[in-house]
TORPA-4810 file (N, C-alpha, C, O; in nm, 3 decimals):
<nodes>
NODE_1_-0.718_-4.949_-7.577_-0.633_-4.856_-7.647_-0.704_-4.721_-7.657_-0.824_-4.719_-7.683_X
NODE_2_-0.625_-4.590_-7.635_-0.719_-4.450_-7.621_-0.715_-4.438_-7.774_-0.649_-4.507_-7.851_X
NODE_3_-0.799_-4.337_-7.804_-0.768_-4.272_-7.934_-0.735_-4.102_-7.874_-0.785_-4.039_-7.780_X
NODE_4_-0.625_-4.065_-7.981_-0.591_-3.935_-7.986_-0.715_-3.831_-8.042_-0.775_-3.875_-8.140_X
NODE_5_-0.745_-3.745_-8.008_-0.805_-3.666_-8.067_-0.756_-3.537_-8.135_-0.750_-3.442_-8.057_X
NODE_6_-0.720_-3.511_-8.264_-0.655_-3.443_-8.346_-0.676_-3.322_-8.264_-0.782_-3.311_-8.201_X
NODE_7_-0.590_-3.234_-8.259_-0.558_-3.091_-8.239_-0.550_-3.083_-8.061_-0.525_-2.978_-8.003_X
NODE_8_-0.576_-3.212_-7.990_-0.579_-3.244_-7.837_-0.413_-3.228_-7.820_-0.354_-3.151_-7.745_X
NODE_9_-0.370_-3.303_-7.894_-0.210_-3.334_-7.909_-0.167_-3.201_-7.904_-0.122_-3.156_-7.798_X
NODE_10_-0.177_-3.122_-8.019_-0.113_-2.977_-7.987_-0.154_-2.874_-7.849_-0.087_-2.809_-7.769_X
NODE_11_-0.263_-2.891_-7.864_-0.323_-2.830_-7.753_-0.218_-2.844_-7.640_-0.158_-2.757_-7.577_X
NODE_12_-0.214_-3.005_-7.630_-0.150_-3.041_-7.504_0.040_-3.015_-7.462_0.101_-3.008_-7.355_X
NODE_13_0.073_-3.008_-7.579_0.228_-2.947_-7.615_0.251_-2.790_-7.607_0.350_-2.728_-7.566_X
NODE_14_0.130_-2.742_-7.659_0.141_-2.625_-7.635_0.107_-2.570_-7.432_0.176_-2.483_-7.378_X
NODE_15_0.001_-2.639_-7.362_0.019_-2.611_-7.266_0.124_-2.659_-7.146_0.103_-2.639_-7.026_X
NODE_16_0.223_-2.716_-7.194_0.332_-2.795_-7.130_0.472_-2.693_-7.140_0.565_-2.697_-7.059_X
NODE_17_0.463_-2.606_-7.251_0.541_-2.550_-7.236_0.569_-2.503_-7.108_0.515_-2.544_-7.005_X
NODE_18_0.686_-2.383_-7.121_0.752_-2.296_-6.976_0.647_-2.212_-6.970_0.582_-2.161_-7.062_X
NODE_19_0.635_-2.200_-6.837_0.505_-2.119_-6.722_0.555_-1.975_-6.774_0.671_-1.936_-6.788_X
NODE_20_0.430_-1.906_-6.799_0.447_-1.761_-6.869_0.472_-1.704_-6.698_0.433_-1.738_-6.587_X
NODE_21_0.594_-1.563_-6.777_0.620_-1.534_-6.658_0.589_-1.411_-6.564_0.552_-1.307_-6.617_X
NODE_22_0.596_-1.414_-6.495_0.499_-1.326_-6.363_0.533_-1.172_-6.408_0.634_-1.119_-6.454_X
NODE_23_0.396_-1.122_-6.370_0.385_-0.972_-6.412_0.476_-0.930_-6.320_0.482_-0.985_-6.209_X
NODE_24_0.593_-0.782_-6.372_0.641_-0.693_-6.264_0.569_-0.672_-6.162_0.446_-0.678_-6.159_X
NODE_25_0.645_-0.643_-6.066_0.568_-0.596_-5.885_0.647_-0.532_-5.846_0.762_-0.567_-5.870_X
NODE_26_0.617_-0.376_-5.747_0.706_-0.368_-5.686_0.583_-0.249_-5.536_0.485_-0.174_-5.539_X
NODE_27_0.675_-0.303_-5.439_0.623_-0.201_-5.352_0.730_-0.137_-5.234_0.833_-0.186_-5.189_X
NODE_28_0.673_-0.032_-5.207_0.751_0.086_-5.192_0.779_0.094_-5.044_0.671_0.081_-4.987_X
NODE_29_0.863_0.108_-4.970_0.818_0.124_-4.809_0.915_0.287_-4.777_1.007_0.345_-4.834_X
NODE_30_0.839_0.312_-4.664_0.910_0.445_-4.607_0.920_0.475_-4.465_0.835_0.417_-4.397_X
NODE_31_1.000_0.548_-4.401_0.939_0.558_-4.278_0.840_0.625_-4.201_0.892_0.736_-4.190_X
NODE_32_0.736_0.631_-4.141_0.642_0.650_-4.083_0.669_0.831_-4.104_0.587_0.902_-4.163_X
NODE_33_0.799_0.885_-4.043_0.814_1.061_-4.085_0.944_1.031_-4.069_1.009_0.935_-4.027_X
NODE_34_0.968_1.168_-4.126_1.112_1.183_-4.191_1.097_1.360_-4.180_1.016_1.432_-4.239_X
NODE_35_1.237_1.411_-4.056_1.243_1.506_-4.041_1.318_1.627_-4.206_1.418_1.605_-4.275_X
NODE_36_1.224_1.738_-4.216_1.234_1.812_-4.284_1.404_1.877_-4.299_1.472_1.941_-4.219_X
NODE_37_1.438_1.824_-4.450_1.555_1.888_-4.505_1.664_1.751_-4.474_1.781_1.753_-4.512_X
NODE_38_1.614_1.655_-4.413_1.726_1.566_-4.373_1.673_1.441_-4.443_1.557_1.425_-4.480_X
NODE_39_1.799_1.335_-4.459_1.786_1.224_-4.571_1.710_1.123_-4.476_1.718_1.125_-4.354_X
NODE_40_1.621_1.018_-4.565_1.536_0.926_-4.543_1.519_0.844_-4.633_1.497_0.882_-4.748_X
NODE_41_1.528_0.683_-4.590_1.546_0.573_-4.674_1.418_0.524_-4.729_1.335_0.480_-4.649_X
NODE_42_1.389_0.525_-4.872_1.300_0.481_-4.960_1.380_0.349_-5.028_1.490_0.341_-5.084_X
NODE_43_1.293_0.263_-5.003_1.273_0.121_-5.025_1.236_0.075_-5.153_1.117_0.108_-5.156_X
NODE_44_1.261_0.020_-5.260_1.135_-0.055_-5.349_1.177_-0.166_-5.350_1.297_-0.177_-5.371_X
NODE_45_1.096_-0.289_-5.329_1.086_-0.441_-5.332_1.062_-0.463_-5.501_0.944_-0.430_-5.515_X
NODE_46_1.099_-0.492_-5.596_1.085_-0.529_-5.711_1.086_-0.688_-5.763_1.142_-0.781_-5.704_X
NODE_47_1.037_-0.695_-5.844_1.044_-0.840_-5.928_1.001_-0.781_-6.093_0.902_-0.720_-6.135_X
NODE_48_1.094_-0.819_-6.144_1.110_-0.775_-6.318_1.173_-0.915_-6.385_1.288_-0.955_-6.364_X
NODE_49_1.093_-0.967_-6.453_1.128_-1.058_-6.523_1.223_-1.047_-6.622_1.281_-1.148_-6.662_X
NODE_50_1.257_-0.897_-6.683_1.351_-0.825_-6.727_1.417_-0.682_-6.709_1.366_-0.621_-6.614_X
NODE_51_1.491_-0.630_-6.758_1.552_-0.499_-6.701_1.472_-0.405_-6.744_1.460_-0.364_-6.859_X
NODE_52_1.401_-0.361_-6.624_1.291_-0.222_-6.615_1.370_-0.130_-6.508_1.438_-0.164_-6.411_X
NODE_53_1.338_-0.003_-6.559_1.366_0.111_-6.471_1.274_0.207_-6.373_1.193_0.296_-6.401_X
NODE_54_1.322_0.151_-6.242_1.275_0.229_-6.119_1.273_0.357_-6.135_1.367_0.423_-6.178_X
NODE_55_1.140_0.408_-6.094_1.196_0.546_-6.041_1.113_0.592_-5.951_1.008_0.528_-5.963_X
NODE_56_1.101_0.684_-5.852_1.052_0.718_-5.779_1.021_0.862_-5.693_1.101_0.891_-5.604_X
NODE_57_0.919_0.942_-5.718_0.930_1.099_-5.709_0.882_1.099_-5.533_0.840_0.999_-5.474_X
NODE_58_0.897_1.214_-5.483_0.810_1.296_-5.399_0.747_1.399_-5.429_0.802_1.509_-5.436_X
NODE_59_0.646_1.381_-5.448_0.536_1.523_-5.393_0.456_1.570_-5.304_0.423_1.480_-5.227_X
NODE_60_0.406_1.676_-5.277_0.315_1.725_-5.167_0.190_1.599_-5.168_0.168_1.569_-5.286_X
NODE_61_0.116_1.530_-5.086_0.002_1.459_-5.068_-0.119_1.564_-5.112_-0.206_1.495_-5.166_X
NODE_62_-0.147_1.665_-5.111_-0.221_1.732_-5.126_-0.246_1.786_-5.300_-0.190_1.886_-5.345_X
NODE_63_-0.331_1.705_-5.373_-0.343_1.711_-5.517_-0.402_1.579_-5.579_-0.459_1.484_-5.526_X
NODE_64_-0.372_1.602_-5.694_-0.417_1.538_-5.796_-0.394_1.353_-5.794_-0.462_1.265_-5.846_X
NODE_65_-0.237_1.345_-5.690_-0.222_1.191_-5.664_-0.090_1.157_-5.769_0.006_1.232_-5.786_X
NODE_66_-0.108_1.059_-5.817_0.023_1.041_-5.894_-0.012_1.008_-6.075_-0.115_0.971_-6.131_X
NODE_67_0.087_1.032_-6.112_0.058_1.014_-6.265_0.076_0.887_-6.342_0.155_0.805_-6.295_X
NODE_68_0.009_0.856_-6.462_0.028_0.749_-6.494_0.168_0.685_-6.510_0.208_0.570_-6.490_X
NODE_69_0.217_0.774_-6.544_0.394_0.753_-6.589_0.481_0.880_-6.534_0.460_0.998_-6.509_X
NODE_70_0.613_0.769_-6.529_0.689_0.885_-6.482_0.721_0.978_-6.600_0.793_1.035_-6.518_X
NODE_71_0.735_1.040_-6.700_0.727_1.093_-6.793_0.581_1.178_-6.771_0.598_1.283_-6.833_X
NODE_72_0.492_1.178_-6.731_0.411_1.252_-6.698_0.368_1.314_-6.561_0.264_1.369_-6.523_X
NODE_73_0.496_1.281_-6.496_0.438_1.342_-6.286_0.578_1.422_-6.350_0.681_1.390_-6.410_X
NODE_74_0.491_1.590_-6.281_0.568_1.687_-6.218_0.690_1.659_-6.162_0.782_1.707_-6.228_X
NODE_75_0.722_1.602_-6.068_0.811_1.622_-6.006_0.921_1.521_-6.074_0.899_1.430_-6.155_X
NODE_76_1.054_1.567_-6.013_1.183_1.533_-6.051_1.180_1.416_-6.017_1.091_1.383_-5.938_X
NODE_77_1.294_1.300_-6.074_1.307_1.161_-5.972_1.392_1.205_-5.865_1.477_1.294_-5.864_X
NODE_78_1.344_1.110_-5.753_1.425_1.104_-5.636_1.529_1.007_-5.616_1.642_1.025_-5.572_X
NODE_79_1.439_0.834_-5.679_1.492_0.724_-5.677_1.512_0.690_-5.808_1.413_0.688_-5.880_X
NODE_80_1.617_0.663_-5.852_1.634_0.635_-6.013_1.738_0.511_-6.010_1.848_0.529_-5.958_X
NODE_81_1.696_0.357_-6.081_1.791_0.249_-6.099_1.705_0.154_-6.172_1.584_0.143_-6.151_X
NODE_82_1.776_0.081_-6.264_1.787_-0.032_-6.326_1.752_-0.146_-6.247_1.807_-0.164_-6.138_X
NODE_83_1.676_-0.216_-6.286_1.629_-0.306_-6.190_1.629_-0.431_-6.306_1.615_-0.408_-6.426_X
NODE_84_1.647_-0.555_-6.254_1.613_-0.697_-6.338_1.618_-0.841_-6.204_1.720_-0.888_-6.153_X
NODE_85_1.535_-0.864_-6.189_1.463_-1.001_-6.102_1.450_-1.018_-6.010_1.556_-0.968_-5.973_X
NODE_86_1.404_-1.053_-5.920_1.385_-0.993_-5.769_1.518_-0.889_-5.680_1.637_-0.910_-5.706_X
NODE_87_1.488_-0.814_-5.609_1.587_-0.745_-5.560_1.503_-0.628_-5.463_1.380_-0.626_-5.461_X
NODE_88_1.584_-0.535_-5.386_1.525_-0.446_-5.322_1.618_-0.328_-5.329_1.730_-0.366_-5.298_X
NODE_89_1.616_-0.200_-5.358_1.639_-0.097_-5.415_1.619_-0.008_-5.319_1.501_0.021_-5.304_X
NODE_90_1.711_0.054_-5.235_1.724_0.104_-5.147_1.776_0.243_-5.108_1.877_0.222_-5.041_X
NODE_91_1.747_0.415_-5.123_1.826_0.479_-5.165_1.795_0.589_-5.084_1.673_0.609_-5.084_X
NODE_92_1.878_0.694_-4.991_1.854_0.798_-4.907_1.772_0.877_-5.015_1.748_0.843_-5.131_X
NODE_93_1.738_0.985_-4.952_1.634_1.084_-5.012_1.583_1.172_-4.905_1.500_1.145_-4.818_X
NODE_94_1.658_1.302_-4.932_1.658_1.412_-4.873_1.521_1.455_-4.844_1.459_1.435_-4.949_X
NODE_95_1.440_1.505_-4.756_1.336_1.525_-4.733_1.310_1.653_-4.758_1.379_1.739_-4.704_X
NODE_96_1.212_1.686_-4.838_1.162_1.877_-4.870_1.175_1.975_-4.754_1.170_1.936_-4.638_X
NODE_97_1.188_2.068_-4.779_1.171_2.177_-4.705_1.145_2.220_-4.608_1.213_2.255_-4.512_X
NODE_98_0.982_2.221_-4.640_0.838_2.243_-4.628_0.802_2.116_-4.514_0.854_2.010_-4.547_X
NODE_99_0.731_2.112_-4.401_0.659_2.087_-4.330_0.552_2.050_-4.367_0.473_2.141_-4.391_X
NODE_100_0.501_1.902_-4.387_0.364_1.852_-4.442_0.327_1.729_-4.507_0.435_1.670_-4.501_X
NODE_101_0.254_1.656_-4.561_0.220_1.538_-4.575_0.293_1.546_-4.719_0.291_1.654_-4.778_X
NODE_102_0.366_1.417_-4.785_0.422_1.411_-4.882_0.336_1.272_-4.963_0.314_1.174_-4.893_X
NODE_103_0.299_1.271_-5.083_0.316_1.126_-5.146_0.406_1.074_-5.204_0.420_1.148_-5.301_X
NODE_104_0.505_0.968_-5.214_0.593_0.892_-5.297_0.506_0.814_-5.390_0.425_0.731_-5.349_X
NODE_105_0.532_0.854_-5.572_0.508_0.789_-5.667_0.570_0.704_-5.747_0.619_0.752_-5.850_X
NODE_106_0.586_0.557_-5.720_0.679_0.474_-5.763_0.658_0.415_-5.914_0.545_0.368_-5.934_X
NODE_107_0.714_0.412_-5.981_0.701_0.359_-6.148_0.775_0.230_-6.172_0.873_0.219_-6.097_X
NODE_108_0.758_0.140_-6.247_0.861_0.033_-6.295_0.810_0.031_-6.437_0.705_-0.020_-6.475_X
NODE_109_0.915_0.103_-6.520_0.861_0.096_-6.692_1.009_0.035_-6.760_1.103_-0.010_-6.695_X
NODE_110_0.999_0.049_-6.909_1.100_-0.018_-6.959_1.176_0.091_-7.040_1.249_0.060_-7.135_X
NODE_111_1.152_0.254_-6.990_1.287_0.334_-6.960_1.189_0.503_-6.890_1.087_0.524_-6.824_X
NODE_112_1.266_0.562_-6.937_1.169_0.730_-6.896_1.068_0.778_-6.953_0.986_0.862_-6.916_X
NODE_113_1.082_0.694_-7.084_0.993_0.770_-7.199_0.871_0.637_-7.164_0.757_0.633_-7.210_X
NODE_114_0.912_0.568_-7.101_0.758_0.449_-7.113_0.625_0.530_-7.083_0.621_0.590_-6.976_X
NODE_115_0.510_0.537_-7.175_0.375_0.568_-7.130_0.307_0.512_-7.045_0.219_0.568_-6.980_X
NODE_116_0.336_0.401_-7.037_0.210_0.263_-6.996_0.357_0.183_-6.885_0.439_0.107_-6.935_X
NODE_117_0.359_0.217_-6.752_0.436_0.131_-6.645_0.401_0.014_-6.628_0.281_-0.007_-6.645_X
NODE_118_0.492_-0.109_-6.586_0.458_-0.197_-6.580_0.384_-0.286_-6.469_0.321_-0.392_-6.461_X
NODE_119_0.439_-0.158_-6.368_0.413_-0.187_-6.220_0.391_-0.022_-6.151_0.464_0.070_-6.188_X
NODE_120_0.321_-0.009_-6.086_0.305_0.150_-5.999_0.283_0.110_-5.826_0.203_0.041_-5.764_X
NODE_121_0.370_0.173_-5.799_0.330_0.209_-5.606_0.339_0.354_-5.598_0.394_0.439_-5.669_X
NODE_122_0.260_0.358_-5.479_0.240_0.476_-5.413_0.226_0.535_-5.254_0.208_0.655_-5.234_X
</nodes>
């Protein structure tokens, strides 16, 4: 006959519960170049265990890189949507002007004002 060992029991109920669930992800794809002033398809692959909001800027490659939050990068959104559990987010996006290397800064927070994203590509 085993013996129980007090607080083993909870222990063991408590780790039986439902599997904690997977951190947001998302990553970004683009095409290799994208002629100046004309539209080009930006991609994000997401997984949100709940409804977080995409967004996604362009800026010049040349700088500082991207910001912690979208609430704190310069530039305007390009890609903006609601996102909740796996899915892929798919949206034209006019290409700048200007002639030159661009970075795309991707966010997944839980609205505009989020400080702290849950997920970042770049």
């Amino acid at each position: 006959m085993r013996k129980l060992i007090p607080g083993a029991a909870a222990l063991l109920l408590t780790m039986g519960g439902a599997p904690a669930a997977a951190d947001p992800t998302m990553r970004l794809s683009v095409p290799a170049r994208a002629v100046v002033g004309k539209p080009f398809a930006v991609s994000a692959a997401v997984t949100a265990d709940r409804s977080l909001w995409l967004v996604v800027t362009v800026q010049p490659a040349a700088g500082s890189g991207c910001a912690s939050a979208f609430q704190a990068d310069p530039a305007r959104a390009s890609v903006a949507a609601w996102v909740d559990g796996a899915q892929t987010v798919t949206q034209d996006v006019t290409a700048p002007d200007t002639q030159g290397r661009y970075r795309l800064c991707g966010y997944l927070q839980e609205g505009f004002w989020d400080s702290a994203p849950e997920a970042t590509d770049s």
